[in-house]
C-alpha positions, 0 to 999 in steps of 0.5 A: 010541419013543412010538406015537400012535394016531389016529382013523379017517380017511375021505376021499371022492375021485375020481381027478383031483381036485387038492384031494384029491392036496393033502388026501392029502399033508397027512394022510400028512404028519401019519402019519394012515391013510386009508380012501379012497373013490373016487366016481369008480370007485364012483358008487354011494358018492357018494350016501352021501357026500352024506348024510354030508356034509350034502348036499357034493357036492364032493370031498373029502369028509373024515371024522376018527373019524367027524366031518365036517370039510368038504374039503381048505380046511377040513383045512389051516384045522385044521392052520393053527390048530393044532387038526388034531393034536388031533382026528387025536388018538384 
């Protein structure tokens, strides 16, 4: 069996957040690990949200091997073209 390894995934979120819930099913999907980081429980993490996601203020907020990809539309945008595989790709 041949084991893919992927890049570190990163994804800012709040509890609540349906996008997120839909973002997070699709990378699971894809057998992708996260690290998920919760502005909601941890206020103190959105500012370095923002910085990292060119001033996004909205969730979520989502990082492959350190890369912003943008939110949950422009995540399955990736998958709708066939690019997602490759840059979850290490």
């Amino acid at each position: 069996m041949k084991v893919i390894t992927m890049k570190q995934v990163e994804i800012y979120t709040t509890r609540f957040c349906g996008f997120c819930v839909a973002a997070k099913r699709l990378l699971k999907k894809k057998g992708a690990e996260f690290n998920e980081i919760d502005v909601g429980s941890a206020p103190e993490k959105r500012p370095e949200m923002m910085q990292r996601a060119n001033g996004g203020r909205t969730v979520p907020q989502i990082f492959i091997g350190g890369r912003h990809i943008g939110g949950c539309d422009e995540l399955y945008e990736l998958e709708r073209s066939g690019k997602l595989d490759n840059i979850l790709a290490a």
